[in-house]
N, C-alpha and C positions, 0 to 999 in steps of 0.2 A: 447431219441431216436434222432436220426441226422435228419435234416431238418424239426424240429419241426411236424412232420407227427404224428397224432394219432395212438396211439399204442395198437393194437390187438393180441392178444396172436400167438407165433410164431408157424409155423408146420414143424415138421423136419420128412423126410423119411429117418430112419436108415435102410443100408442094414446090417446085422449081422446073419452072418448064425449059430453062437457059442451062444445058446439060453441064457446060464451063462451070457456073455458080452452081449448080449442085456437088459436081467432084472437089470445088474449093471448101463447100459448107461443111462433107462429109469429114474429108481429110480435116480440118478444123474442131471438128467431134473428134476425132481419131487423137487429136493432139491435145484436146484441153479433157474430154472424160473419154480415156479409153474404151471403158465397160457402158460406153449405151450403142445401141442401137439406132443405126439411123434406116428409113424406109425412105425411098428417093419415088413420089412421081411427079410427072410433068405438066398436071391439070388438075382444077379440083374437083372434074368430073371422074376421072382416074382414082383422086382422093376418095371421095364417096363411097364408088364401089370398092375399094381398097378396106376402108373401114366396116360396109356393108357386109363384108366375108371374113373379116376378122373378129377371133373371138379371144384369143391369147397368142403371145402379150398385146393388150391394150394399149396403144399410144398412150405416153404421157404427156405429151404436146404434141402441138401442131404446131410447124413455122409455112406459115403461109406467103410467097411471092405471090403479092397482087398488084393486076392491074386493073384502075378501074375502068381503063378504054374498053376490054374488053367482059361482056355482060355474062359468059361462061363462068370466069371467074368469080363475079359477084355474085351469084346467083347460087356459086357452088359455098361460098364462106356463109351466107344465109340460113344453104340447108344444112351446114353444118351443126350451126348454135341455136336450129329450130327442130333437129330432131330430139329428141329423148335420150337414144344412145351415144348422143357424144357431146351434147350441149355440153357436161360438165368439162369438159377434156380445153385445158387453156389453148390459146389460139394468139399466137407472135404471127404480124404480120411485118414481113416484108415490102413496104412502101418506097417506089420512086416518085411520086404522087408529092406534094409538097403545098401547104396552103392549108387553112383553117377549115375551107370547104371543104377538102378531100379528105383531113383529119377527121370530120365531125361524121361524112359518109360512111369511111370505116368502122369508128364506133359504133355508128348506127347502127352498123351489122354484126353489130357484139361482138368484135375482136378483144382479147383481154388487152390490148398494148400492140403500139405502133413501131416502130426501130426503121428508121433509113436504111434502105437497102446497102449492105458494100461495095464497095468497088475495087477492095486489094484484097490479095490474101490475111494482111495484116491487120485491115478493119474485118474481115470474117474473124477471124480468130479472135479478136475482141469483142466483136459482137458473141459468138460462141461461149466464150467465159463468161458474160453477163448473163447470157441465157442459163449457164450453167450454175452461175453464185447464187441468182434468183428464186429462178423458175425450179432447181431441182437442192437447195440448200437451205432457201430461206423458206420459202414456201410450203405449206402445208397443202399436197395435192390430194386431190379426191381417187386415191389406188383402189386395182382391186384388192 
């Protein structure tokens, strides 16, 4: 782990409303870092108050399934990096979305980074361990 920091198993808030892609995501964690935590919900309205009531363990990411046809979701990834208590918390979006427009709208809404959504268990798990060599090896995150 970067800066020699004692390492605690990670907590990831997946939002996945596709319950198939969430059982693939999880088992995926289950297989590349045992020791994290995954929290499964299925809206970012769900996310919200999910993290509104949580006080420990704090998410150490967020992998966000977004669409942006629907304005729930957008709305919910906005108030996520516009509140106080979770702006710092990274945020991996999951995008079916493709095109420089739809690139550029995500960022807008302060996603840390984008990733094409999978479509096999074998691109989860490769996406998985990317999230994992990253987000939770390279990275220095903002823990409590």
């Amino acid at each position: 782990m970067a800066g020699g920091e004692a390492q605690r198993p990670f907590e990831v808030l997946l939002v996945e409303p596709r319950s198939s892609d969430a059982v693939l995501m999880r088992e995926a964690f289950r297989e590349t870092e045992p020791r994290s935590g995954v929290t499964i919900v299925a809206s970012g309205t769900e996310a919200l108050r999910y993290l509104a009531a949580t006080r420990s363990p704090w998410p150490d990411l967020v992998l966000y399934s977004l669409d942006l046809g629907r304005p729930e979701s957008v709305e919910a990834l906005a108030s996520l990096k516009t509140t106080p208590a979770t702006r710092r918390v990274p945020v991996v979006v999951l995008a079916t979305q493709d095109g420089a427009e739809a690139r550029a709208r995500i960022y807008d809404l302060h996603a840390n980074c984008i990733i094409p959504r999978p479509t096999s268990f074998d691109q989860f798990r490769r996406v998985v361990h990317s999230i994992e060599r990253f987000w939770f090896t390279i990275v220095t995150l903002p823990r409590e």
